[in-house]
VOTINU-897167 format. One line per field, with one value per residue (C-alpha): residue in three letters; x, y, z. Coordinates in pm, 1 decimal, always signed. Example, Ala and Ser with C-alpha at 12.3 -4.5 7.8 and 13.67 -1.06 7.14 Angstrom:
! residues 2
rest = ALA,SER
u = +1230.0,+1367.0
v = -450.0,-106.0
w = +780.0,+714.0
***
This chain:
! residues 77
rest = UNK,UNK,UNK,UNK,UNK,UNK,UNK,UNK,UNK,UNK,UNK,UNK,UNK,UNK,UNK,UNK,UNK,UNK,UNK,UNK,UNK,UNK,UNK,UNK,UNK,UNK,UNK,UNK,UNK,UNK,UNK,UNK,UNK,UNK,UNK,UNK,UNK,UNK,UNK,UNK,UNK,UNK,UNK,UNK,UNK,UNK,UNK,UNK,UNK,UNK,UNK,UNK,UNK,UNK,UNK,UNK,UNK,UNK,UNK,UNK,UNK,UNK,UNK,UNK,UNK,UNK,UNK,UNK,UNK,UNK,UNK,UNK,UNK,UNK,UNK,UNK,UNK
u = -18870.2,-19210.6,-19426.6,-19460.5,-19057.2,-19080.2,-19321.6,-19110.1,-18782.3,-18948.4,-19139.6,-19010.2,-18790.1,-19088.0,-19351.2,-19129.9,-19055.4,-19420.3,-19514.1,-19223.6,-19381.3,-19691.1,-19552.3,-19443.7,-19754.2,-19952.2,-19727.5,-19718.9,-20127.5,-20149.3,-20280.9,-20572.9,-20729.6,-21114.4,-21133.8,-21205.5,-21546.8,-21574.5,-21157.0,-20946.4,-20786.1,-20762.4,-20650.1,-20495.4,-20467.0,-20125.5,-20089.0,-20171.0,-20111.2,-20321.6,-20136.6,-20331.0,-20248.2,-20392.9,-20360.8,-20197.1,-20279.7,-20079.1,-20183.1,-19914.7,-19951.2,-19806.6,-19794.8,-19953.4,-19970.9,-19857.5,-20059.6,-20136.5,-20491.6,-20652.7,-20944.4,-20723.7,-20641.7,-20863.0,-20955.6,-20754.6,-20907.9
v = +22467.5,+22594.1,+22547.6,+22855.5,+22865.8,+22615.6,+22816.4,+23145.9,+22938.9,+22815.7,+23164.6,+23403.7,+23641.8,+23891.3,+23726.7,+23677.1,+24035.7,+24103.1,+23841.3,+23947.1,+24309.1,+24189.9,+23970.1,+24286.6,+24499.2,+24198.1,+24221.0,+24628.2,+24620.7,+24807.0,+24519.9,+24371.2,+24026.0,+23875.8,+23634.6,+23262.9,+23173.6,+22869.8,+22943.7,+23194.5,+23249.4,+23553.1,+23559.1,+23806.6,+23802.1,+23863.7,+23837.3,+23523.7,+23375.4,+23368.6,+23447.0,+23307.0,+23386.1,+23381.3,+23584.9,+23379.1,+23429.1,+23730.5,+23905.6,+23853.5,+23738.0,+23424.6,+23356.1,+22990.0,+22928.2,+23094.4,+22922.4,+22982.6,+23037.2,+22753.4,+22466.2,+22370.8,+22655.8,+22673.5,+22312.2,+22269.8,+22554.1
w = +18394.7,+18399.7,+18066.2,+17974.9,+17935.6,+17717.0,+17475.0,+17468.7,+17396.9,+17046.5,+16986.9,+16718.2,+16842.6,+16795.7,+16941.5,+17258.7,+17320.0,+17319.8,+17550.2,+17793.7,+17798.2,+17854.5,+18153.5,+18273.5,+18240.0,+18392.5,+18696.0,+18740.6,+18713.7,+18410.0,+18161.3,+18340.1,+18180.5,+18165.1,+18410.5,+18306.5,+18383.7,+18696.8,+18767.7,+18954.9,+18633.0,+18409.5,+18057.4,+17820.9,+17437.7,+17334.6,+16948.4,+16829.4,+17232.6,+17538.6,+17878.7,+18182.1,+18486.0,+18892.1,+19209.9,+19501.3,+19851.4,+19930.1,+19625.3,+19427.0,+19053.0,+18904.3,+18551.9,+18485.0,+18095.0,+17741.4,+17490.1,+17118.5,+17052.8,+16951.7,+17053.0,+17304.1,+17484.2,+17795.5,+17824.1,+18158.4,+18326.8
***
């Protein structure tokens, strides 16, 4: 189970539905995120949660992290 999983399983119903359209947005190309400075990651704000995510080789996009906003956030990137 990727983390990620793990964090929409304990979100509010709410807060899940957005984050699920936003996955899907992220993957069709129409929301576009900043890209983490020093990383091939970008991020996207998403309520009160940050969605990072990276392009692999082929171009495809994989969804690496949904994390509340806080200190902690972007420390592994």
């Amino acid at each position: 189970m990727k983390e990620y999983e793990k964090v929409l399983r304990k979100a509010h119903p709410h807060d899940r539905g957005i984050i699920e359209e936003a996955f899907e947005a992220i993957k069709a190309r129409k929301l576009v995120g900043r890209k983490l400075k020093g990383s091939n990651y970008y991020k996207v704000r998403v309520g009160r949660f940050r969605v990072t995510y990276y392009f692999t080789a082929e171009g495809k996009i994989e969804i690496d992290t949904v994390r509340p906003r806080n200190e902690k956030t972007y420390r592994d990137f």
